[in-house]
C-alpha positions in Angstrom: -35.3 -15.0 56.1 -33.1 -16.9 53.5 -31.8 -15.0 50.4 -31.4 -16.9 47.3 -29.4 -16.5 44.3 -31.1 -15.4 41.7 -29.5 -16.1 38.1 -28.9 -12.3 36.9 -30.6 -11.9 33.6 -29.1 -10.6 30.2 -29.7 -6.8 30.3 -29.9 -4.9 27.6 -26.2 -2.9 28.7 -24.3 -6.4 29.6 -25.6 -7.3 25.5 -24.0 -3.9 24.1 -21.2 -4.3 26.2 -20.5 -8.1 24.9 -21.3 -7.0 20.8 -18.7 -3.9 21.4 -16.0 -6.4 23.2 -16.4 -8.9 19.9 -16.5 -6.7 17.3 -13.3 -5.0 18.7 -11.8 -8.8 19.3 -12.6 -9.2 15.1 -11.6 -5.0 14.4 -8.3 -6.6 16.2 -7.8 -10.1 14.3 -8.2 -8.5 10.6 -5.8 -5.8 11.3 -3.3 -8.1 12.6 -4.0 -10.4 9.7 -3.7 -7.4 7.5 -0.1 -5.9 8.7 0.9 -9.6 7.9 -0.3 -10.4 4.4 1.8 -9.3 2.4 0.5 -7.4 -0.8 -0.2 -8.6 -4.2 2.7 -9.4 -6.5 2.8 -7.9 -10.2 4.8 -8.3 -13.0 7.4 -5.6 -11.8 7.8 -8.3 -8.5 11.1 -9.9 -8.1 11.4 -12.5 -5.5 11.4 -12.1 -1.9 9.2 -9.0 -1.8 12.0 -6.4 -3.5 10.9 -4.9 -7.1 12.3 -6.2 -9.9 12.6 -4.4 -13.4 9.8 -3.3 -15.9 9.8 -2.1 -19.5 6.5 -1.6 -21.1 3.9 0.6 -22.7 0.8 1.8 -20.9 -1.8 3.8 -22.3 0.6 5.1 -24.9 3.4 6.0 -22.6 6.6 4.5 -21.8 7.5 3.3 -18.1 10.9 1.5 -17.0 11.7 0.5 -13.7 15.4 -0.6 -12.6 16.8 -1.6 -9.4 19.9 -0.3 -8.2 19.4 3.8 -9.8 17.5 6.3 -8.8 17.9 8.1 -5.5 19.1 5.3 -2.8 17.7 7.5 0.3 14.2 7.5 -1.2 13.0 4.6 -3.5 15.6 2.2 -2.0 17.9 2.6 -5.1 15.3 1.9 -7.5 14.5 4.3 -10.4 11.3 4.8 -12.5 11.3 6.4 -15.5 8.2 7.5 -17.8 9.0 8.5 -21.9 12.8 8.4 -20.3 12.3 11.6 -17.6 12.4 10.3 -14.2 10.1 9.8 -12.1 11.0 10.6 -8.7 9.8 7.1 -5.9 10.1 6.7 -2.5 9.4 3.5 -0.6 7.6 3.9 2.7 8.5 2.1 5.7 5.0 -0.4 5.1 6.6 -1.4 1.7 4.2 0.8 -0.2 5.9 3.0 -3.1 4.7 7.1 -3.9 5.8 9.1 -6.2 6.0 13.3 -6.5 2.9 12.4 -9.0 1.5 10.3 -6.9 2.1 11.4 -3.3 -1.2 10.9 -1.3 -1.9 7.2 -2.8 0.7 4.5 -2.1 0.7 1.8 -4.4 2.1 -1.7 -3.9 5.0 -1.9 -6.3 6.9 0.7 -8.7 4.8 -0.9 -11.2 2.0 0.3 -9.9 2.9 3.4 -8.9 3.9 4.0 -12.8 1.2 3.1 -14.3 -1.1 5.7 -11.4 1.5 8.3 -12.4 0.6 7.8 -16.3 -3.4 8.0 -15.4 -3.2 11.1 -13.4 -0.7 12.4 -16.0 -3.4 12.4 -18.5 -0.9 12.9 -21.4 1.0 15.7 -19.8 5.0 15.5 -19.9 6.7 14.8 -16.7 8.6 17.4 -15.7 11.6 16.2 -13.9 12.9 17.2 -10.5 16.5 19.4 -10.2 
């Protein structure tokens, strides 16, 4: 008696078990493509990715950012300041920026993270850290 090969059919497991493989193979790629973009730039950008200075008004308040103040340990020498209290920044090691106002939502540039700190503020006076 002869055995032939019989072509093994799709079953319904070998399909799960190719969709899973495929859409972790694309959960994969837009990670990867995600740790590499780099995020948005704003106004408060310099060049090369490192925050430059800001000076404006927002929602009635005033918000400065400068390079090369502020704590050096924590926001990479860079100090924000909102109606001329500081605000105390700290880079993360992603490049992301939080504040004390702030903490649990990074935001892409000291810019940003102003202008967050201003909104959940609602017209209250930062009080600064001793």
């Amino acid at each position: 008696m002869s055995y032939q090969s019989v072509p093994s059919r799709p079953t319904r497991r070998r399909a799960i078990g190719v969709t899973a493989g495929a859409l972790a193979g694309l959960t994969l790629t837009g990670t990867a493509h995600a740790a590499t973009t780099p995020p948005a730039r704003t106004a408060g950008d310099a060049p090369h990715g490192a925050p430059g200075p800001f000076d404006e008004v927002f929602q009635g308040r005033r918000i400065q950012g400068l390079p090369g103040s502020g704590h050096p340990h924590h926001g990479g020498g860079y100090s924000v300041r909102i109606d001329g209290e500081e605000l105390h920044v700290m880079r993360n090691a992603d490049g992301t920026w939080i504040s004390v106002v702030n903490h649990y939502e990074p935001s892409a540039t000291p810019l940003a993270i102003a202008r967050a700190a201003v909104v959940e503020l609602q017209g209250a006076a930062l009080v600064p850290l001793v």
